[in-house]
C-alpha positions as CSV (number, residue, x, y, z in Angstrom):
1,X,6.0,-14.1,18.0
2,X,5.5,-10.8,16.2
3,X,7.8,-10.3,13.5
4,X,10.8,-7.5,14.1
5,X,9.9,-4.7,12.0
6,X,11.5,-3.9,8.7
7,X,12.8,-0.7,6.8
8,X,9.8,0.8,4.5
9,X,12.2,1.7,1.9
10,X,13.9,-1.6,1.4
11,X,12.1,-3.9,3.9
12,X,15.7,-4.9,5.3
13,X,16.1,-5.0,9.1
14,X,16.3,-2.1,11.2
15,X,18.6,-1.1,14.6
16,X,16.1,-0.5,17.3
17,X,15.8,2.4,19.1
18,X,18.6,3.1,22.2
19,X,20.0,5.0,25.0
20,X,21.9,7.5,22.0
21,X,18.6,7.7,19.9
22,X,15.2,7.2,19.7
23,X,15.1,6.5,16.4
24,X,14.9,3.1,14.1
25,X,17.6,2.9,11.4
26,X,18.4,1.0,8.7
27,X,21.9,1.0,7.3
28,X,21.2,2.2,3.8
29,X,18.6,4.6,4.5
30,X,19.6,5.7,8.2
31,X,16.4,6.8,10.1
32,X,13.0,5.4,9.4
33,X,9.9,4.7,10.4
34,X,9.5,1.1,11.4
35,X,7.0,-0.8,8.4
36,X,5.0,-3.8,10.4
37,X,2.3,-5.5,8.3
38,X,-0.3,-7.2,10.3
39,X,-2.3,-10.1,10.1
40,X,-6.3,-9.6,8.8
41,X,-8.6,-9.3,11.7
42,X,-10.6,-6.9,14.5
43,X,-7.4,-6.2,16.3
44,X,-5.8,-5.1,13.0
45,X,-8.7,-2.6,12.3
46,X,-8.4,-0.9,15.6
47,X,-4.7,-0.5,15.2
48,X,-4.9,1.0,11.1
49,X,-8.0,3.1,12.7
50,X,-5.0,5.2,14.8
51,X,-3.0,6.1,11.8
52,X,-2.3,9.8,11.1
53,X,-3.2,8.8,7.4
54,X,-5.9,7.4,5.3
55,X,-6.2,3.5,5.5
56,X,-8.2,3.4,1.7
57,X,-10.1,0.1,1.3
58,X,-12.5,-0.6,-2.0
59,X,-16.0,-0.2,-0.6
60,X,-18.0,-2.0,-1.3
61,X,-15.9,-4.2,-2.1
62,X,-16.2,-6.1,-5.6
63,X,-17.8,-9.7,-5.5
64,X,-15.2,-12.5,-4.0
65,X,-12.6,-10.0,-3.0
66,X,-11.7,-10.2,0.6
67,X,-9.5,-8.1,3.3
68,X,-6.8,-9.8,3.6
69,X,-4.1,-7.9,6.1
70,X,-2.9,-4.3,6.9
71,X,1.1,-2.5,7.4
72,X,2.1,0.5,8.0
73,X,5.0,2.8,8.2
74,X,4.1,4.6,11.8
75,X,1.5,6.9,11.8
76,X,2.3,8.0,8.7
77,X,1.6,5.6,5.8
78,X,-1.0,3.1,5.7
79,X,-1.6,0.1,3.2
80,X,-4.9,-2.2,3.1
81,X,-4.6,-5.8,1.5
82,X,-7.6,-7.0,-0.9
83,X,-7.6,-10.2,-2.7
84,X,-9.9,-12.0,-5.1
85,X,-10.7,-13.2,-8.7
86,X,-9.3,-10.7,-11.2
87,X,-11.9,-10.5,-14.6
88,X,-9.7,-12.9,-16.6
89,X,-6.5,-13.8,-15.0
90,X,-7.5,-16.1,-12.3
91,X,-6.2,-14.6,-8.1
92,X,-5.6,-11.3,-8.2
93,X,-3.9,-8.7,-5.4
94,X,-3.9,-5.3,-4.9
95,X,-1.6,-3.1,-2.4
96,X,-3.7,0.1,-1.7
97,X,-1.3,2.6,0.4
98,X,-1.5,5.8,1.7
99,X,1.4,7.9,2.7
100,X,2.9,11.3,3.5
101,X,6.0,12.3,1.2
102,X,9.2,11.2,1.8
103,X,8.4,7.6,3.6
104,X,8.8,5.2,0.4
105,X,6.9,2.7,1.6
106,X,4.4,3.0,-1.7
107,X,7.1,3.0,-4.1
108,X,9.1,-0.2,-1.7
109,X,5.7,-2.1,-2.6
110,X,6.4,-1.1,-6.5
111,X,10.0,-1.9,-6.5
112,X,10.8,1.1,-7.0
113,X,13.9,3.2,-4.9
114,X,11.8,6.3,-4.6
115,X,10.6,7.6,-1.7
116,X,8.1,9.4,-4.2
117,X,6.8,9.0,-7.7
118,X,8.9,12.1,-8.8
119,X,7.8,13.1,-12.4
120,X,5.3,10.5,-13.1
121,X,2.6,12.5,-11.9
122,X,3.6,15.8,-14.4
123,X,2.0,13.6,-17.3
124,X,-1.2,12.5,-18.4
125,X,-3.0,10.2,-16.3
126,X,-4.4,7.1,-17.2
127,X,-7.8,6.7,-15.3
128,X,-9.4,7.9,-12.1
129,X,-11.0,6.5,-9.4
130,X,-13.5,7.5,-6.6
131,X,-12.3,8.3,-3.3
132,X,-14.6,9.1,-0.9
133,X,-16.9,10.4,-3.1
134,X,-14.5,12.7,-5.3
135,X,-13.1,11.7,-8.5
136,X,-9.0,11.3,-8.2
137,X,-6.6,10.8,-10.6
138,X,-4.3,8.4,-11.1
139,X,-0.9,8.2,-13.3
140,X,0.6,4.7,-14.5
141,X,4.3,4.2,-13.6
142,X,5.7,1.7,-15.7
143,X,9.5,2.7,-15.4
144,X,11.7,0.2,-13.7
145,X,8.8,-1.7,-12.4
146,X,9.2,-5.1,-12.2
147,X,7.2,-7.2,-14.6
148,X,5.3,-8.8,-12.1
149,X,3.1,-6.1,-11.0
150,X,1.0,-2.9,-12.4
151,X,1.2,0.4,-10.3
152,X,-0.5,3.2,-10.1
153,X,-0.1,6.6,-8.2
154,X,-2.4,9.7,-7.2
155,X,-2.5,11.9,-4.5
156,X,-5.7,12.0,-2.0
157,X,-6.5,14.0,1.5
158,X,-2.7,15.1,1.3
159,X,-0.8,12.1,0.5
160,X,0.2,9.7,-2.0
161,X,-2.0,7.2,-2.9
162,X,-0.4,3.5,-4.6
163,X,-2.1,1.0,-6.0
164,X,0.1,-2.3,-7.0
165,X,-1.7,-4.7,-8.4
166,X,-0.4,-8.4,-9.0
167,X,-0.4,-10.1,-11.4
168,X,0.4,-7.2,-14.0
169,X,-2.6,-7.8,-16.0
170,X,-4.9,-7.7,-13.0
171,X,-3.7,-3.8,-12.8
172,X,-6.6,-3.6,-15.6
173,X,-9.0,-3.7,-12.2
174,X,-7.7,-0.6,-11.4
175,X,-8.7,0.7,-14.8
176,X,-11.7,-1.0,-15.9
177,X,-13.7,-1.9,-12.6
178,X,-14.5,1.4,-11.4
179,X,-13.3,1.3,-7.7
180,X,-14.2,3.5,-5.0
181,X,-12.3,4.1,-2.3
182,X,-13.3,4.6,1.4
183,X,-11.1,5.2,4.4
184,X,-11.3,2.4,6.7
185,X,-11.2,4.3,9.5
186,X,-15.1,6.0,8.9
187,X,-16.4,2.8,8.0
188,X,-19.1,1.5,11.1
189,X,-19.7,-1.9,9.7
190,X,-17.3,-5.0,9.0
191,X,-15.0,-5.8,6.4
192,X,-14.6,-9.4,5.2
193,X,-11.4,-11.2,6.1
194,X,-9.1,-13.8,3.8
195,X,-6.0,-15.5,4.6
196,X,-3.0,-13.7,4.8
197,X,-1.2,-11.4,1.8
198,X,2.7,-12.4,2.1
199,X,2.9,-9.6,-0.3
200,X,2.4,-7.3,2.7
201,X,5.7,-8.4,3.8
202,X,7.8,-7.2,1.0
203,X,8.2,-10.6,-0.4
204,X,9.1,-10.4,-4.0
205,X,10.3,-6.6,-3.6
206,X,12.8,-5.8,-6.5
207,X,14.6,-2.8,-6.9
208,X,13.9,-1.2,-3.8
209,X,16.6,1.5,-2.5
């Protein structure tokens, strides 16, 4: 059965749409766009391919690391699972997600309340990274993160861009191994699939509001 969908701002559950509205809610953050993580595989692809948004993948991707699901947040945010060996600290995962302003699903993933990074991104950022062939930067957000994860935000083709990384140390990927980004949606060829990222979910998600 597919899962119900969740709230992107607190993954809690969500009022369907009825006869009075057309819209989901949630009952701390009243209207919504539904957040729905899906499992890694063809059928995924085709469905991220549709959003509004950039669906950012590393490409190519570093040696071991697999695909390992997709979510999104309607049309308008996007997230791509990757999962493999981090350079010291044994399994590594990182969130890469893509969003307009004012959904919260990036800062959700971060455990943050959001819906955007707010003043983070008036300082000095702390590395950049390739995205589709131009260099972007990208700010570290250490305040009321939980310890568990590293996070990092930048803004690309007119939305956010979030990368949380767990564990914390393994946000040194970020840093040090020189990703590029590419948007899954322009890629012709096939990505390589893992298991299943429950991190996509929400699970773990503290702080969120």
């Amino acid at each position: 059965m597919r899962a119900a969908p969740t709230c992107p701002r607190c993954f809690g559950p969500l009022s369907e749409p009825n006869v009075w509205s057309s819209a989901w809610r949630c009952t701390v953050h009243g209207e919504v766009l539904p957040h729905r993580s899906h499992r890694p595989g063809p059928a995924a692809v085709e469905l991220i391919r549709g959003s509004a948004v950039p669906a950012w993948v590393p490409w190519p991707l570093p040696a071991g690391w697999l695909v390992t699901g997709f979510a999104e947040a309607g049309d308008r945010a996007a997230v791509v699972a990757v999962s493999g060996p981090s350079l010291s600290y044994g399994p590594a995962d990182v969130l890469i997600i893509s969003e307009e302003p004012g959904v919260g699903l990036g800062p959700a993933y971060a455990g943050l309340p959001g819906p955007d990074p707010g003043d983070v991104v008036a300082g000095v950022p702390l590395t950049k990274i390739e995205v589709n062939g131009h260099s972007i930067p990208l700010w570290v957000v250490t305040d009321g993160v939980p310890g568990d994860r590293a996070v990092y935000v930048g803004e690309a083709a007119g939305c956010w861009l979030w990368t949380v990384a767990w564990p914390a140390e393994a946000g040194n990927l970020i840093a040090l191994m020189q990703l590029a980004l590419a948007d899954l949606r322009d890629l012709e060829w096939d990505v390589p699939f893992g298991a299943f990222s429950p991190r996509l979910t929400g699970e773990g998600a503290a702080g969120t509001g």
